[in-house]
N, C-alpha and C positions, 0 to 999 in steps of 0.2 A: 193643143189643137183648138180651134177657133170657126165661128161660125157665125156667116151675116144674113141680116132677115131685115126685111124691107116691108112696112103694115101698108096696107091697101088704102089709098086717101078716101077720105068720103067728099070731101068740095076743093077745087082749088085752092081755096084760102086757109085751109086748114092742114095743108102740106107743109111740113118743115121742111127746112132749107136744105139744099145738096148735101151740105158737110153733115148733118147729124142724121143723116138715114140709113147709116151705117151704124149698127149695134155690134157687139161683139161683146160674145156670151161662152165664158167658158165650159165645155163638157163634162156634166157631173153633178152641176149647179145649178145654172140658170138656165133652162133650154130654151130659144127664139119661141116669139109670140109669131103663133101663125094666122094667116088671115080670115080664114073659118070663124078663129075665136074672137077677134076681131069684131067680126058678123053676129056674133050670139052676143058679145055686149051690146050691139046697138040694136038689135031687136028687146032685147031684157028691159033696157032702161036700168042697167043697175051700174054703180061703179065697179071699175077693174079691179079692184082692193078687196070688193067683198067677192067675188067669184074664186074658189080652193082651186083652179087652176094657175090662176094670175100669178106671173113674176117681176118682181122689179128688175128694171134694166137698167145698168149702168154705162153712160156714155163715156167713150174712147177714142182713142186718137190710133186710127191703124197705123202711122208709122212709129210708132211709141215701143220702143224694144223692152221685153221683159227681164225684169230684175233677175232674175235664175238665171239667163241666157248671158247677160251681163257677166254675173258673177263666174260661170264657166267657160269665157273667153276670158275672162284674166287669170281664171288658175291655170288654163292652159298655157298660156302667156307665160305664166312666170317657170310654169313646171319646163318647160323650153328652154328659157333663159338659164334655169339653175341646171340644166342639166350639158349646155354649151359652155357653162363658166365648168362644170364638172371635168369635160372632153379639154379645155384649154389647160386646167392645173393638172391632167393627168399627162399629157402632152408635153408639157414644161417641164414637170419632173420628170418623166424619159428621158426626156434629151443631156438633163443634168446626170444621169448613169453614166459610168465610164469603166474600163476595169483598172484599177487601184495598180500605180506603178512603182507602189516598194512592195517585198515582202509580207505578208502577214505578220501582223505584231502576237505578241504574248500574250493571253488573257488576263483578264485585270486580276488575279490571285497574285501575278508575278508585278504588277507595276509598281513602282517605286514613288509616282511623282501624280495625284488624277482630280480630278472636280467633279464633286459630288452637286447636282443642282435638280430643283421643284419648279418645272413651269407649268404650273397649272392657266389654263387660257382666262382671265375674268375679267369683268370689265372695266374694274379697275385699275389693272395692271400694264394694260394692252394701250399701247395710245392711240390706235386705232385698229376699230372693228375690222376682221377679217372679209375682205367680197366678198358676195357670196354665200350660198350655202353647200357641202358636199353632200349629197345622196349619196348613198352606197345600195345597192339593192339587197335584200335579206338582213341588213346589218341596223340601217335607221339615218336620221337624220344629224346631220354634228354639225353648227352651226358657227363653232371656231370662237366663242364668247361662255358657251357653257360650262359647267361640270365635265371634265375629261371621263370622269368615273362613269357617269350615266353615257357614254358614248365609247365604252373601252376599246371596243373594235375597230370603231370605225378611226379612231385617236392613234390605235398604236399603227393600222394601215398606212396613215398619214406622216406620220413621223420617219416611217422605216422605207418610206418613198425619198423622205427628204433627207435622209443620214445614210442612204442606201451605201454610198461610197466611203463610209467611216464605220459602219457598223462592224463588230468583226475582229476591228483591226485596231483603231484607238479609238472607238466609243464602243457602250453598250446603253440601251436606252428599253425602257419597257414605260410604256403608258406617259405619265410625268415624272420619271426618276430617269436623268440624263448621268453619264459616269463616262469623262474623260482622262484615259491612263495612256499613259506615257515610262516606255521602259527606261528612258535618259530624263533626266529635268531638263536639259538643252534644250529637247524637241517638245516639248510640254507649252510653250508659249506658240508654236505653231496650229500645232493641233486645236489648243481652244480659238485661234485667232480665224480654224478653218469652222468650228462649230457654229461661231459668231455670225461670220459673211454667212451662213445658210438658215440662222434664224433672224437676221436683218431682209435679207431677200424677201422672206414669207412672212415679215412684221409681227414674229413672234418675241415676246420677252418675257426674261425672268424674273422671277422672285428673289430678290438679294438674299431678304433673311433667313431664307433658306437654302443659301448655296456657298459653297467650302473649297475653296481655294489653296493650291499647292500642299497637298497633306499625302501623308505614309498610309494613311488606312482612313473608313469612314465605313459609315452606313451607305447598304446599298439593297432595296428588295427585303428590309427586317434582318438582313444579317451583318457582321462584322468582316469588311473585306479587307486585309491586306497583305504585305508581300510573307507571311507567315502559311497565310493560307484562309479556312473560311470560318469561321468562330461562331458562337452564337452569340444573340443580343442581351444584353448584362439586363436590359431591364426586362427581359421576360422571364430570367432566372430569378430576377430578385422577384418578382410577381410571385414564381412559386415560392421560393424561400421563405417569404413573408405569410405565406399561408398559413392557415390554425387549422389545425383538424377541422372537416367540414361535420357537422349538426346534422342534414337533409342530404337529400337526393339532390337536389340543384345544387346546394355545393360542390359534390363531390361531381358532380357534367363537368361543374367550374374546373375543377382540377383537373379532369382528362381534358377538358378543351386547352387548355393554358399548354399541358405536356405535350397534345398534338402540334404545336409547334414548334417543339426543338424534336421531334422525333429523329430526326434524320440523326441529332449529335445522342441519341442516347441507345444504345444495345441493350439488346433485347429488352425493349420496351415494355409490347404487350405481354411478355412475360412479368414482369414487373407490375403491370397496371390489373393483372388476374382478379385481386379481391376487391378492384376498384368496382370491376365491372361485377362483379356477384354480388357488391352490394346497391348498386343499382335494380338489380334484376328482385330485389326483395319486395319492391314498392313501398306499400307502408309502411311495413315490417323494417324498416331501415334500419340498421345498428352497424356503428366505426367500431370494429373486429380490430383484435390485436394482430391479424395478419393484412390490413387496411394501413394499422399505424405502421408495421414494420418495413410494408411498401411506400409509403410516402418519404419513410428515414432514410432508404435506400435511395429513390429518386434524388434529394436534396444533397443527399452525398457526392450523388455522381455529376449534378451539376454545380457543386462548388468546384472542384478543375474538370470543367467540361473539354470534349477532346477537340482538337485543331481541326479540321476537316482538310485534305490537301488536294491539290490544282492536277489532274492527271494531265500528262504529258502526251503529243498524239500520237511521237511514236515508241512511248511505251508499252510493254502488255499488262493489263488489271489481275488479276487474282481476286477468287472469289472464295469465300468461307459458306458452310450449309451449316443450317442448326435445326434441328428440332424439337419438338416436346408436346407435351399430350395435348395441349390447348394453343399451342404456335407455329410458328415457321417462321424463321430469321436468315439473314444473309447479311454481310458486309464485304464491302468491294474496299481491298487494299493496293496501298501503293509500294514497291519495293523499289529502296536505292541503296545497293548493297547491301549492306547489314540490316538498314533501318525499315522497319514497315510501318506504316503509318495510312489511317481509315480516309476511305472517300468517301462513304456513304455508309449510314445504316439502315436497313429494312426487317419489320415486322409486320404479320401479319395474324392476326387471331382467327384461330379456324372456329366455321360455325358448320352445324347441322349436319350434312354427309363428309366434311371434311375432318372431322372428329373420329370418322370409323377407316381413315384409309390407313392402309398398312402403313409400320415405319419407310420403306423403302419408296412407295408411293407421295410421303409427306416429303420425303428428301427432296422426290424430282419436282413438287410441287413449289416448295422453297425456291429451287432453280427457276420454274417458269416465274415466280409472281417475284421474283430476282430481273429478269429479262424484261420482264412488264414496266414495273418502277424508274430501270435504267436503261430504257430502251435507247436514249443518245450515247449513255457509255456502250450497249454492245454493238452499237451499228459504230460505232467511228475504232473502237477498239479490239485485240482479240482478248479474248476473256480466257485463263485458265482456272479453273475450277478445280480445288481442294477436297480431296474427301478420302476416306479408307473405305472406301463404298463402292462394291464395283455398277457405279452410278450411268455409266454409257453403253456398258451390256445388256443391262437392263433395258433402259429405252429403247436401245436396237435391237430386242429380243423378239422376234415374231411372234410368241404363245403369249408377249404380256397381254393386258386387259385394253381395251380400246380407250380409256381416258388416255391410258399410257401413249399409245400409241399417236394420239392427237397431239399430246404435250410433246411427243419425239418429234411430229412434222413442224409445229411451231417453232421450236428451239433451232430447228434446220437452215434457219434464213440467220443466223448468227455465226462468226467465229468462235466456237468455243470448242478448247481442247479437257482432258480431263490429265491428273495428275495424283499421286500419291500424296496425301498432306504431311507435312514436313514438319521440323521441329517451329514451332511460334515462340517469335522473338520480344514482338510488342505486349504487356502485363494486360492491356485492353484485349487483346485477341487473344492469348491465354487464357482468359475470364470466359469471353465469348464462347470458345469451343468447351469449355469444362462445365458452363451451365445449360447449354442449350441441346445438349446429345445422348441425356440421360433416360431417354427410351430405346436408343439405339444399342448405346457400349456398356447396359448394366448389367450382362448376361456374362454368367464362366464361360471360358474357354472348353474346361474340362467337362461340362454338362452335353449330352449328347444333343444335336437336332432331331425329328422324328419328319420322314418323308408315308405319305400314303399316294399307293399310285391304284393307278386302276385303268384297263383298258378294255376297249369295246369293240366287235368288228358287225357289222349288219351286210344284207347285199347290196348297199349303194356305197358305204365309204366305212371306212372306221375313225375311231379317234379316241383320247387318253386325256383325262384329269388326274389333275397331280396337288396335295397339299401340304405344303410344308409350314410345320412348327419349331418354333426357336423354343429356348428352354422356358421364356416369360408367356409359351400357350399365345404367343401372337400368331397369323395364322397368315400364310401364301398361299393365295389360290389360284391354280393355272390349269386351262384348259385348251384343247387345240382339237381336230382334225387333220387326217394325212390325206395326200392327193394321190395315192398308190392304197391299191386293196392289199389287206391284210389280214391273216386270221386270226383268233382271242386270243393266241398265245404270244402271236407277233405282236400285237396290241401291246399287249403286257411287256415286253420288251424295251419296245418303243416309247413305250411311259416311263419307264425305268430311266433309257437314257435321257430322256428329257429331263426327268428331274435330277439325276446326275449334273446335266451341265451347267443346272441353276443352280444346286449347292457348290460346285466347284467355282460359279462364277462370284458368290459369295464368301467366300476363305471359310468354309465350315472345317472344320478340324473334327468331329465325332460325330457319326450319324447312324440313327435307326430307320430300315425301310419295313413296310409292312404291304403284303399284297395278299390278295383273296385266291391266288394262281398257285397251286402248289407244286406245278411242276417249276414255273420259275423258282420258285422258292429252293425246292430241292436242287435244281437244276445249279444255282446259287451259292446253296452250301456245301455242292458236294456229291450229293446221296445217291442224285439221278446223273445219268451218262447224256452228254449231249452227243446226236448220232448226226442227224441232219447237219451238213455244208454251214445252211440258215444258221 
């Protein structure tokens, strides 16, 4: 804002010229000499300099545009332009979309024939800068010359615009790792010739010495991909192999960070990594336990022949293993082809804090859900059957269960999954899996009785019944409910009976003790008392 002030002449001849009587005084600053003050100089006889109102005025040119105003007519300017060059490359690559008129290919686990390649964008490599800058809103600026990695987003949006039409089918591309497979070597020379035309188009180029040409298998993503299936990387095995018992706490992070990334090829892990982690939790107190060293022997065992990982097919169905134990939950998703089963996935999870106190039967279904979390693309594209001697879908569809249960039942509901009788295990890795990971479950006799406690209550608004059942290892089922029909204390007591009736029956109990506070049920039960009533 701006303001002009004009001093009162005192003689013709001491008028300055048209052009400088114009002052312009920023607000804030220098505020105009007004004429008054003027007048009190020249009555004073003093100079303007010594008077504590006085300001210096600096003369200006009014058509002289300010440097801020400047400066924000050209970022608008350019913020314009980048954002019209934005609307043209997004427009261009539309029109390049088509839908694809062969068949879907194989995923690359099946290809025979693919090129592994690194284009990282840099300015060395590029022989000319990319026009332009992309804005993405939320995501950041990518200016097509930088670090892909500091722009991941906005990098892999880019890319999967420009391969929209091969993604899929014969490429697969995430960030800067490009993978062209090909199920014939015939068609292999096409395919790169089509990846080529659409990185010449956008004047992207790549890194020679890092790109690998007509090969059966490569790196892809940190793993071993080829037509066997998906392997782990030899040099992060050898990483661990070459480990020495770690000294400190920091070592032994070192250890678990290195294992978190072959987790998926290793069963039941976090069971395995148990005394890793409790010697962490010592702090100072750190000491490598002989049950620290006999988990590290273990680990190094199993990744000297670490397992294949295999390619599931889409219209096959998965099979799924549960595991539990006092401090985990595991799962492994298999493949069956005929005879042979063979792993797609392993999962582990170490329970902390309230998941340490939930029933076995509760760890089971929770295995299920953080199963369904992990592989959420395996259950949404596939049906999923689930293994277990566990009557594991009774349970969740049981109306008296507990509300976690109940939440986990409606989650698991947006999935295919059926349940099945688990069957004889073929594969020695899944024989392992199910014989170490259930031994809170199947450690109890047969011949030991269960013990049920029921109890029922009627008041004059509703009645309802709790009921606790214990296995022979003192673990403990607690279930309780409300009915929607009046009842009296003795119908109560009935009513809880059968309900817990049809949760030991839905569990194969073979020998059970009941105990109630009701003694006509009781008599009624054994014998003694006459039942008269219909009821």
């Amino acid at each position: 804002t701006t303001s002009h002030a004009t001093s009162q002449p005192r003689s013709r001849a001491s008028q300055p010229p048209p052009e400088q009587t114009t002052r312009r005084t920023d607000v804030g600053r220098n505020p105009p000499i007004l004429p008054h003050e003027e007048t009190a100089e020249s009555q004073s006889g003093h100079s303007r300099r010594s008077l504590p109102h006085a300001r210096h005025r600096i003369p200006s040119n009014p058509a002289q545009t300010d440097l801020r105003q400047h400066i924000e007519r050209n970022r608008a300017r350019q913020e314009s332009s980048e954002l019209e060059t934005l609307r043209r490359r997004i427009a261009e690559l539309e029109s390049r979309q088509r839908a694809p008129e062969d068949p879907p290919r194989q995923a690359s686990t099946s290809a025979q024939v693919y090129l592994e390649a690194d284009s990282p964008l840099t300015p060395e490599l590029t022989s000319k800068p990319v026009p332009g800058k992309v804005k993405v809103p939320q995501i950041g600026l990518y200016d097509g010359t930088s670090d892909p990695e500091s722009h991941l987003a906005t990098y892999q949006r880019l890319v999967n615009k420009m391969f929209a039409t091969m993604i899929g089918h014969t490429m697969e591309v995430y960030a800067d790792d490009m993978l062209v497979k090909s199920v014939h070597a015939s068609d292999h020379i096409s395919h790169l010739q089509d990846m080529f035309d659409i990185l010449r188009s956008y004047s992207m180029v790549l890194n020679p010495k890092k790109c690998t040409f007509g090969v059966e298998s490569g790196k892809f993503l940190g793993y071993m991909v080829s037509q066997r299936g998906i392997e782990a990387n030899l040099a992060k095995i050898k990483a661990i192999q070459d480990l020495t018992p770690p000294t400190s706490i920091k070592g032994v992070q070192a250890l678990t960070g290195r294992r978190a990334a072959l987790n998926r090829f290793i069963s039941k892990s976090m069971d395995r990594c148990k005394p890793f982690f409790e010697a962490i939790k010592k702090g100072k107190h750190f000491e490598w336990t002989k049950e620290c060293q006999k988990a590290l022997i273990s680990i190094k065992e199993t990744l000297a022949s670490p397992s294949t990982l295999q390619k599931p097919r889409p219209e096959e169905m998965r099979f799924l293993y549960l595991g539990v134990s006092d401090s985990a939950v595991s799962a492994v998703l298999i493949r069956e082809k005929g005879t042979l089963q063979s792993p797609v996935y392993y999962i582990s999870k170490a329970l902390q804090d309230a998941e340490l106190r939930y029933p076995p039967m509760e760890k089971l279904a929770f295995a299920l859900v953080i199963a369904a979390r992990k592989l959420r693309p395996y259950f949404q594209e596939h049906s999923i059957m689930v293994r277990t001697s566990y009557p594991l879908r009774q349970i969740l569809h049981r109306p008296e269960t507990s509300g976690r249960m109940i939440k986990w039942a409606i989650e698991l509901g947006q999935f295919d999954i059926h349940y099945q009788p688990r069957t004889t295990i073929k594969a020695k890795v899944l024989s392992d899996f199910i014989a170490e990971f259930t031994p809170a479950i199947t450690s109890h006799d047969d011949n030991q009785p269960w013990v049920l406690y029921i109890d029922g209550s009627s008041t004059a608004n509703r009645a309802s019944a709790g009921i606790v059942l214990a296995n022979p290892e003192n673990r403990l089922f607690c279930h309780s409910g409300k009915f929607l029909f009046h009842a009296t204390n003795n119908e109560a007591e009935y009513e809880a009976l059968l309900s817990g009736l049809n949760l030991v029956e839905s569990m194969n109990v073979k020998h059970l003790k009941v105990f109630s506070d009701s003694q006509l049920l009781v008599n009624q039960i054994n014998g003694s008392y006459e039942v008269k009533e219909p009821r």
